[in-house]
MARTOR-802766 format. One record per residue: x, z, y of N, C-alpha, C in turn. Coordinates in steps of 0.05 Angstrom, whole numbers, padded with zeros to 5 digits, always signed. Example, Ala and Ser with C-alpha at 12.3 -4.5 7.8 and 13.67 -1.06 7.14 Angstrom:
2
+00264+00156-00114+00246+00156-00090+00264+00156-00066/+00257+00142-00045+00273+00143-00021+00258+00157+00001/
! end
This chain:
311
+00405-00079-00376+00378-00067-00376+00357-00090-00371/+00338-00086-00386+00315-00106-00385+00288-00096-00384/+00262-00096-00364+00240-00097-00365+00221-00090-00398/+00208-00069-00396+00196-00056-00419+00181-00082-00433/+00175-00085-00463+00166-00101-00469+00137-00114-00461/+00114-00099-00447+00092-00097-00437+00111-00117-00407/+00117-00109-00401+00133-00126-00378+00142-00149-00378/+00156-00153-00401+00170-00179-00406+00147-00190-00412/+00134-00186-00432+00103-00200-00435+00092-00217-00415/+00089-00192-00398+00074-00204-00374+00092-00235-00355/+00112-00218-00345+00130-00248-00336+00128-00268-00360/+00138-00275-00381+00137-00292-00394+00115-00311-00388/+00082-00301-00392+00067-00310-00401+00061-00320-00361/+00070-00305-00344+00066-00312-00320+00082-00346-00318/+00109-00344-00330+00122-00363-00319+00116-00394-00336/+00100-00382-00359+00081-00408-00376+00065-00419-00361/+00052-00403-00334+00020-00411-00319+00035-00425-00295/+00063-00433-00303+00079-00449-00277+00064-00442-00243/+00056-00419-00242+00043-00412-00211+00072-00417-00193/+00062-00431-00172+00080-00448-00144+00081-00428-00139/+00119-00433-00128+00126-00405-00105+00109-00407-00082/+00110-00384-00078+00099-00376-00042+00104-00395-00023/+00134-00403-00031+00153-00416-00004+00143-00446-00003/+00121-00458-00020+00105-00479-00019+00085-00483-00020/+00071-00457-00014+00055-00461-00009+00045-00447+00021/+00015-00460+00026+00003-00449+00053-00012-00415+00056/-00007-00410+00081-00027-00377+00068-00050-00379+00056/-00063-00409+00065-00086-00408+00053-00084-00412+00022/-00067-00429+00015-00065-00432-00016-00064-00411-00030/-00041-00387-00014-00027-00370-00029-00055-00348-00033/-00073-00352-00014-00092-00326-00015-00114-00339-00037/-00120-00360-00043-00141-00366-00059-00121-00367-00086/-00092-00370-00099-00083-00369-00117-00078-00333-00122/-00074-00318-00103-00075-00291-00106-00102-00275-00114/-00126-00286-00102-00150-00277-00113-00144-00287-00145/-00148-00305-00154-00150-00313-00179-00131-00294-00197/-00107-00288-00191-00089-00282-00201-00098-00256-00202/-00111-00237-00186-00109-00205-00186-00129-00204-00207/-00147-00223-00210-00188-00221-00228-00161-00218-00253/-00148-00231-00263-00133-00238-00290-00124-00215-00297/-00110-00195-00280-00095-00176-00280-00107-00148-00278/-00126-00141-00268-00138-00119-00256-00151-00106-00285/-00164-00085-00294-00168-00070-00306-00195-00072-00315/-00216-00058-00323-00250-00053-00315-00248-00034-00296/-00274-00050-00286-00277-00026-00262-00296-00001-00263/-00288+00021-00248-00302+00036-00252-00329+00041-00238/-00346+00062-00237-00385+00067-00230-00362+00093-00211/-00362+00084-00191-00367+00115-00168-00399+00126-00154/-00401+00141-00141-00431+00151-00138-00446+00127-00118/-00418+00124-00103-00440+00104-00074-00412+00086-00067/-00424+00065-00062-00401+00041-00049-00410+00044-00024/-00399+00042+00007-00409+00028+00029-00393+00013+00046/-00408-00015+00056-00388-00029+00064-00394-00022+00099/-00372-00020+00108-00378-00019+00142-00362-00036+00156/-00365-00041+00174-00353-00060+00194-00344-00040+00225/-00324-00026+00228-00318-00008+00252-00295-00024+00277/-00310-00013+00302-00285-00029+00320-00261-00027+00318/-00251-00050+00318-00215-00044+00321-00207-00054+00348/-00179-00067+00352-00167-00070+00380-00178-00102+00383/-00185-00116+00365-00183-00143+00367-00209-00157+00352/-00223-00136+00346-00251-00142+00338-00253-00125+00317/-00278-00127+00296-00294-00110+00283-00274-00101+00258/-00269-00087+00244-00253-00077+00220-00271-00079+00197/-00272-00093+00180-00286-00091+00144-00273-00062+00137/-00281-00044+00127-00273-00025+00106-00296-00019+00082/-00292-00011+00064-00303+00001+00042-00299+00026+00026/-00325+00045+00033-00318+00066+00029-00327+00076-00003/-00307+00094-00018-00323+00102-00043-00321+00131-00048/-00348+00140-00051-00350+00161-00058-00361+00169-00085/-00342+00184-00099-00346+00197-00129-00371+00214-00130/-00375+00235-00104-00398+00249-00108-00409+00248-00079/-00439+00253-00091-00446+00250-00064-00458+00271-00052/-00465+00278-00032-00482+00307-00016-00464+00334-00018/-00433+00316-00022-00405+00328-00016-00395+00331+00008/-00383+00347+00024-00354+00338+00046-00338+00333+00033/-00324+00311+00027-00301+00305+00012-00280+00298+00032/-00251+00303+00027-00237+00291+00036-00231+00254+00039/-00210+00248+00052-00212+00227+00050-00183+00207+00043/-00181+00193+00036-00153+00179+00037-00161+00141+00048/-00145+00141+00066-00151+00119+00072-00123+00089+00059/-00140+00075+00046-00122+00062+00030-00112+00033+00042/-00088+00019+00043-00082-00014+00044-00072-00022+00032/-00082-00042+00032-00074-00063+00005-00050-00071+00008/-00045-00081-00007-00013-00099-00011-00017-00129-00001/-00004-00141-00008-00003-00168-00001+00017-00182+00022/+00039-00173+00024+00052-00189+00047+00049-00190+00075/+00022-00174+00078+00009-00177+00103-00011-00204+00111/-00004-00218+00092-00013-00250+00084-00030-00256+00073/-00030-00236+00045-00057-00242+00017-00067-00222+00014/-00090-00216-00002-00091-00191-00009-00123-00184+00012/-00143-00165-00005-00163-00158+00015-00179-00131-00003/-00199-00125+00005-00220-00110-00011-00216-00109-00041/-00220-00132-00048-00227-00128-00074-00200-00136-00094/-00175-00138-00079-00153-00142-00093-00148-00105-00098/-00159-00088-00088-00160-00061-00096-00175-00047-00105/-00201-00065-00113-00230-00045-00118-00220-00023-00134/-00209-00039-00159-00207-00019-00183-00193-00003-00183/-00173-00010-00171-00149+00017-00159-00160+00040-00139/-00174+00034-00124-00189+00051-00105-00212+00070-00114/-00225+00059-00134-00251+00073-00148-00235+00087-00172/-00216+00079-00189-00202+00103-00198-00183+00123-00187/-00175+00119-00160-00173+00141-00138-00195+00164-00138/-00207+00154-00129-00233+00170-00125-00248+00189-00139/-00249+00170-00160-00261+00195-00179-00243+00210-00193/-00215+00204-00190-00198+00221-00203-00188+00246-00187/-00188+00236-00160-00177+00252-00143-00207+00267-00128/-00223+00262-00130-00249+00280-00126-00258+00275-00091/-00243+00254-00085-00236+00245-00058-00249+00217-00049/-00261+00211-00035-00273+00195-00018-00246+00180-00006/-00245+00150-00014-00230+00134-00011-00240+00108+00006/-00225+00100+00023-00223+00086+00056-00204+00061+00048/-00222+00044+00044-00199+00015+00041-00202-00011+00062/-00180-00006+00079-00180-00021+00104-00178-00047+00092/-00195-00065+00106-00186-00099+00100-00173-00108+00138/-00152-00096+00138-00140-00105+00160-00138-00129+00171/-00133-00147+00189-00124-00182+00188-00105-00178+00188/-00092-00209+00173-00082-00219+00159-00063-00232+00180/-00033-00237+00175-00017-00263+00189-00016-00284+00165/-00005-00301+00177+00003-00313+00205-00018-00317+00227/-00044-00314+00224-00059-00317+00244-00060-00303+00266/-00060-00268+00253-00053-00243+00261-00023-00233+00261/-00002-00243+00287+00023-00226+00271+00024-00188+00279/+00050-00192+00274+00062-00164+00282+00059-00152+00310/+00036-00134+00312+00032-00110+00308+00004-00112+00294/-00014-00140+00303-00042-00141+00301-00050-00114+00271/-00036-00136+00250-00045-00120+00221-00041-00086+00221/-00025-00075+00233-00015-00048+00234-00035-00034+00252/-00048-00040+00286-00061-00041+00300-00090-00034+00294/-00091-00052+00270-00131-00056+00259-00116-00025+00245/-00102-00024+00225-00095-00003+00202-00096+00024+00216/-00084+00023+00236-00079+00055+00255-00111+00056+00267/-00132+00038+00275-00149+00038+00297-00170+00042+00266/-00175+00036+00247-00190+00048+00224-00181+00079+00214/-00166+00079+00213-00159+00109+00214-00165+00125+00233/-00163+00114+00254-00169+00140+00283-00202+00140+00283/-00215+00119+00281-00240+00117+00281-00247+00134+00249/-00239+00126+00230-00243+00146+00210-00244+00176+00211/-00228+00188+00229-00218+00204+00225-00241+00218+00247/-00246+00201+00269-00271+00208+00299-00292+00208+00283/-00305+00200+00267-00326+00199+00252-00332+00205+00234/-00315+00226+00221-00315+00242+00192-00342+00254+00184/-00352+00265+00214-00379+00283+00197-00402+00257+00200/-00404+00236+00206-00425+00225+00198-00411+00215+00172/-00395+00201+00161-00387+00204+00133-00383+00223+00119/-00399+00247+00121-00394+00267+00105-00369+00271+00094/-00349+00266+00112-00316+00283+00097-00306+00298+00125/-00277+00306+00115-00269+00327+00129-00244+00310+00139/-00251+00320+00167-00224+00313+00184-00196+00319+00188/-00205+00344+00171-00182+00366+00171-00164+00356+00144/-00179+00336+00123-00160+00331+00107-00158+00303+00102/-00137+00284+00117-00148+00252+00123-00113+00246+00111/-00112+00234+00084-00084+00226+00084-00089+00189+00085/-00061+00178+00080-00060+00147+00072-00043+00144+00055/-00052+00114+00049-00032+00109+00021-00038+00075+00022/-00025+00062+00014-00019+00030+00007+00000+00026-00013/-00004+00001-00020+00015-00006-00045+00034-00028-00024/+00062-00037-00031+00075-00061-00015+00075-00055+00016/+00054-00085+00025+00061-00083+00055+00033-00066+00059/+00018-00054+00040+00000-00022+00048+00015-00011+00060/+00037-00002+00039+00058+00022+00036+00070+00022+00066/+00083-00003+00068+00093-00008+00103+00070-00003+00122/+00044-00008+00118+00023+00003+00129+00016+00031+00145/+00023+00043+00115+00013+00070+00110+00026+00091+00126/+00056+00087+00126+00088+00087+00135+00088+00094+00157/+00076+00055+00178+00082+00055+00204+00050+00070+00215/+00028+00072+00202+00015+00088+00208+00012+00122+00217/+00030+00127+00199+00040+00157+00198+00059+00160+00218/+00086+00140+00231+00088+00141+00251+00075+00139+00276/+00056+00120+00271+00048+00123+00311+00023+00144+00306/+00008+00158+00281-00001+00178+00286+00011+00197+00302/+00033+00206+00294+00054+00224+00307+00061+00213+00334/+00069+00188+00341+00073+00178+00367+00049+00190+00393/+00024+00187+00369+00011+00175+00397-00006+00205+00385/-00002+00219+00385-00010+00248+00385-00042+00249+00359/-00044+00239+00346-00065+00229+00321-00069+00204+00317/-00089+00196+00300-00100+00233+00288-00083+00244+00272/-00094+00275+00256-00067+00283+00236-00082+00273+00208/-00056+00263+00204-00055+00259+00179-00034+00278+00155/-00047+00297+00140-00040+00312+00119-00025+00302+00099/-00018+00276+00093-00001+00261+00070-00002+00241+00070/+00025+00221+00062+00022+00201+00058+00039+00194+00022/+00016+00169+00010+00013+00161-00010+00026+00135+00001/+00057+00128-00016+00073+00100-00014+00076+00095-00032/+00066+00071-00039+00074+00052-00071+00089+00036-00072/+00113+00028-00075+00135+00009-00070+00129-00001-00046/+00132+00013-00031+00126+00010+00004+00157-00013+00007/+00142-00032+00029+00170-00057+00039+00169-00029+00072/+00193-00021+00064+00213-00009+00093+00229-00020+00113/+00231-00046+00106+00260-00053+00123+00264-00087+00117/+00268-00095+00151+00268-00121+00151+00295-00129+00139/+00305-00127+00112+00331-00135+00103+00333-00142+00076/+00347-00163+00076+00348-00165+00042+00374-00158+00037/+00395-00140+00033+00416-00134+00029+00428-00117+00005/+00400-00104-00009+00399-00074-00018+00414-00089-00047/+00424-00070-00067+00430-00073-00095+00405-00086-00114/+00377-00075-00112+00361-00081-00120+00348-00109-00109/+00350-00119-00081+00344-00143-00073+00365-00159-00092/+00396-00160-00095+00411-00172-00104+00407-00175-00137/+00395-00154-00150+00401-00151-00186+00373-00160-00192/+00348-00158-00172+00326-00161-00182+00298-00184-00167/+00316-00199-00150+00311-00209-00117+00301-00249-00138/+00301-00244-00168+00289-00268-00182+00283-00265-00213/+00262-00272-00211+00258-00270-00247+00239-00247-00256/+00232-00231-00226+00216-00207-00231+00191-00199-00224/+00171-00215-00223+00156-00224-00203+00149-00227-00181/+00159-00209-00158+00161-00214-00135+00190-00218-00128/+00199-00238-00115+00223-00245-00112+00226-00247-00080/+00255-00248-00072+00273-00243-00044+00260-00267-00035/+00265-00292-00043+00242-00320-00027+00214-00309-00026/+00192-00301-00033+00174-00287-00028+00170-00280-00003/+00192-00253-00004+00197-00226+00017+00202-00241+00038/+00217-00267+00040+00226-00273+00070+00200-00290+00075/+00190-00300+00056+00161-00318+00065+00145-00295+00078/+00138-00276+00069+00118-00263+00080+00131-00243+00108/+00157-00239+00107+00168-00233+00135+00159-00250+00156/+00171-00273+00148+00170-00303+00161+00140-00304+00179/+00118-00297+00167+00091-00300+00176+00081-00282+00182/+00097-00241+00176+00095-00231+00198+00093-00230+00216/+00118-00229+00219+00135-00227+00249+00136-00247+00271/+00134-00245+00294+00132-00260+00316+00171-00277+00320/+00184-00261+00314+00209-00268+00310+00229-00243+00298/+00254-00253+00297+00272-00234+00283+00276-00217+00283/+00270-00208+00311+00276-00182+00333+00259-00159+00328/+00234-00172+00319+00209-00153+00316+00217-00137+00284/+00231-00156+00269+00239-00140+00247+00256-00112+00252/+00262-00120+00273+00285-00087+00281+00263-00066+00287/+00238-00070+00298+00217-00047+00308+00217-00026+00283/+00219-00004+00283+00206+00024+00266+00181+00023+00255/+00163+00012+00275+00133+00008+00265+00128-00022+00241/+00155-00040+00242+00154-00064+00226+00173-00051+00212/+00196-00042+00213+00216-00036+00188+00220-00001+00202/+00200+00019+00181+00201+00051+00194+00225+00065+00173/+00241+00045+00160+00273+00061+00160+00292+00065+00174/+00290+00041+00200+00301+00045+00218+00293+00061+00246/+00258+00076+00237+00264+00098+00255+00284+00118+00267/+00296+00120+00287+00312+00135+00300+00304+00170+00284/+00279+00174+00288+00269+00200+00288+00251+00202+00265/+00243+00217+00244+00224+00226+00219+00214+00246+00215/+00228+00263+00234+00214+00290+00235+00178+00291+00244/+00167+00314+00241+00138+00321+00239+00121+00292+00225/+00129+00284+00196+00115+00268+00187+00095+00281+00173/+00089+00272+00167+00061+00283+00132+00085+00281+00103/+00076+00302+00088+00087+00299+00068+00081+00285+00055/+00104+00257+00036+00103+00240+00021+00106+00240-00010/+00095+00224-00026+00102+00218-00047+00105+00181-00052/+00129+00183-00054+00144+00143-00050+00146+00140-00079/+00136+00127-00088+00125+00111-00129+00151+00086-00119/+00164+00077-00144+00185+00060-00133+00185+00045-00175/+00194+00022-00169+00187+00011-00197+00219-00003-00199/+00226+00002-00228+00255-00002-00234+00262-00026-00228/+00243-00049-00239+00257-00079-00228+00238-00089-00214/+00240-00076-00176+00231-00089-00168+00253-00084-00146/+00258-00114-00127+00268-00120-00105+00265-00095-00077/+00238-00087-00076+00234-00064-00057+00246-00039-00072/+00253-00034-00089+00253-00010-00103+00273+00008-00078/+00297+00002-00077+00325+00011-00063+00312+00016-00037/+00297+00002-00016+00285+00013+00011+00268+00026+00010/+00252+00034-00016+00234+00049-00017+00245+00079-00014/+00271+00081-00031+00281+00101-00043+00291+00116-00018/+00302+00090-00001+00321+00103+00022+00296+00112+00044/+00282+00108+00041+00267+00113+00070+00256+00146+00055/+00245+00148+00026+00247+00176+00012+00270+00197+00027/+00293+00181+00028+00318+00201+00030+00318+00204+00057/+00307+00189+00070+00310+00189+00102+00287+00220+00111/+00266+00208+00091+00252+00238+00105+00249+00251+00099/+00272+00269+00074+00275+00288+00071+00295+00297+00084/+00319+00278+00100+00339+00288+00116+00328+00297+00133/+00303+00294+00155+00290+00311+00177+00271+00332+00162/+00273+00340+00145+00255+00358+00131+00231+00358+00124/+00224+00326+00118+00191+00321+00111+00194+00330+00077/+00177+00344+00072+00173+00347+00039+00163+00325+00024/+00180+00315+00005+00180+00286-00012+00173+00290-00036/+00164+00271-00051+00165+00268-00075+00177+00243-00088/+00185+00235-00104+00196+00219-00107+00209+00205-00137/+00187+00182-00149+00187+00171-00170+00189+00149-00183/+00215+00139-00193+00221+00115-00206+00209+00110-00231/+00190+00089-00230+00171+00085-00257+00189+00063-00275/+00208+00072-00295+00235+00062-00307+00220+00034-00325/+00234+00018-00321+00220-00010-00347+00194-00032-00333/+00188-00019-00311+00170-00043-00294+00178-00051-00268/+00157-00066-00264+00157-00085-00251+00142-00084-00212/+00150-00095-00196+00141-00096-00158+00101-00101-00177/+00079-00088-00159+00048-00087-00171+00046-00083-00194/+00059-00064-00201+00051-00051-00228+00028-00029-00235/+00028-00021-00212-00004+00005-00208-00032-00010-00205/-00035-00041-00201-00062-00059-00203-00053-00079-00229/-00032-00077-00247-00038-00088-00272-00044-00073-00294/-00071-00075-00303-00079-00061-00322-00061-00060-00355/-00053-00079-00361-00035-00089-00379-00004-00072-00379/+00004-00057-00357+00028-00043-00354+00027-00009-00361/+00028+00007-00382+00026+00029-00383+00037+00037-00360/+00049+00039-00347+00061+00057-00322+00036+00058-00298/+00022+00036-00302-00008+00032-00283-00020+00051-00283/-00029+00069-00311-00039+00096-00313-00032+00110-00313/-00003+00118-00320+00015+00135-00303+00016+00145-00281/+00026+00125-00267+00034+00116-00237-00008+00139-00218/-00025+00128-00233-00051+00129-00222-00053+00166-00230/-00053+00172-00255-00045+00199-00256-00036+00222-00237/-00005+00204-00244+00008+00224-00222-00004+00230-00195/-00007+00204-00183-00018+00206-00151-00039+00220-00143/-00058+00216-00165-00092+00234-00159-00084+00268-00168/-00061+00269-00177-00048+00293-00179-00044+00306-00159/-00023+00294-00144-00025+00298-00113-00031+00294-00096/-00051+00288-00097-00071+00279-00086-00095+00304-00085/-00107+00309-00105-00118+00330-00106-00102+00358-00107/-00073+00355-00107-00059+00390-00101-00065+00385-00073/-00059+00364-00054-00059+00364-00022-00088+00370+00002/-00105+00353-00027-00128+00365-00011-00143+00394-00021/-00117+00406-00040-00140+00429-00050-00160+00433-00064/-00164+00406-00079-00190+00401-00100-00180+00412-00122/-00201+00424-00138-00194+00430-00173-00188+00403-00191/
! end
């Protein structure tokens, strides 16, 4: 089996632009070669009604978010979104366009945390800002004109691990509630062991050297990879989560932990959804160039709007 031709495309012409692995470069390199790299890749963007940028307290200082709203002199719900990136790269505008076609698809008022970043920030910091924008989101709904009562999350990658360990210590720490969670090839688990790390872990654009670089500058050390809130497949417990829908991409390295942490919470009886997008590739929902991108965007604002009840 081989990567859809839109796919192969894309690697090919990636591995002509000789871009340096991760594993040599610095976070700082990796984040100014990752901006460049998303402008190449990303789509047009779309006109929502109102952009606003805010700055809200977190545990460790102020939080960047950016809020978009499709309509305005609405209560809209809300989904609060994180980006991908390793925990490393990745910010605002590595999601504009993914987030503003949220929005107006899903009729929903969209929340895109720019959390900090490690190695500067490790493990819990990034998770910490992500949960403390949410709770403050969620305390402040009616001056943002949305509803409290309908607050889901969603991330792509280490979003997805975001979004995840967010949804757990909501439940831990008694809120806020969160109504659903949106996982996009969510990284579950500090391990490279899976079938899919092994068959797909080089040659696919995100590769197993990658995954351990950006572990590596997580995590404070090894140990912290065992936490639930850093790897939430090895939660003990999954019960009273939010219902999920886990997006999982055929040749990608996360695909297999995405799938299992799906199966994990439907074994405590969380209601799942659950979809392998066959012939692509690990960031395939922010490459405009991948039919499964509009797919993948489809489906979600699908359920997205069954969850909040929108027409």
């Amino acid at each position: 089996m081989r990567p859809d031709k839109q796919a192969q495309a894309l690697l090919k012409r990636l591995e002509q632009e000789a871009i340096p692995p991760l594993s040599g470069l610095t976070p700082v390199e990796a984040r100014r070669i990752n901006r460049e790299g998303d402008r190449k890749l990303e789509g047009p963007s779309e006109t929502v009604a109102l952009v606003k940028n805010l700055a809200v307290p977190g545990p460790s200082g102020h939080i960047p978010i950016r809020i978009y709203v499709p309509l305005e002199n609405e209560r809209l719900p809300i989904l609060v979104y994180f980006h991908g990136g390793g925990w490393v790269v990745g910010d605002l505008d590595s999601v504009d366009c993914l987030c503003r076609s949220i929005a107006n698809s899903a009729k929903c008022m969209v929340a895109s945390v720019d959390y900090c970043l490690a190695p500067e920030h490790k493990f819990p910091a990034p998770l910490e800002d992500s949960y403390g924008a949410t709770k403050w989101i969620s305390d402040h709904a009616a001056d943002l004109n949305s509803d409290s009562r309908r607050i889901a999350v969603a991330g792509d990658s280490a979003g997805g691990n975001l979004a995840a360990a967010v949804s757990l210590m909501a439940r831990d720490r008694g809120g806020p509630a969160i109504i659903y969670q949106l996982l996009i090839y969510p990284i579950t688990n500090h391990r490279f062991d899976t079938d899919s790390y092994k068959e797909y872990g080089d040659g696919y654009y995100l590769t197993k050297e990658d995954m351990k670089w950006f572990w590596n500058h997580y995590l404070r050390n090894e140990r912290s990879g065992e936490i639930p809130y850093a790897s939430p497949l090895l939660a003990n417990n999954l019960s009273s989560l939010p219902p999920a829908f886990v997006m999982t991409a055929e040749f990608d390295p996360l695909r297999d932990e995405g799938e299992a942490y799906a199966a994990r919470l439907q074994e405590f009886g969380v209601p799942v959804k659950v979809t392998r997008y066959s012939g692509t590739i690990h960031g395939f929902i922010t490459i405009a160039e991948l039919p499964q991108s509009k797919l993948a965007i489809e489906d979600a604002t699908i359920e997205i709007r069954r969850v909040f009840g929108n027409p």
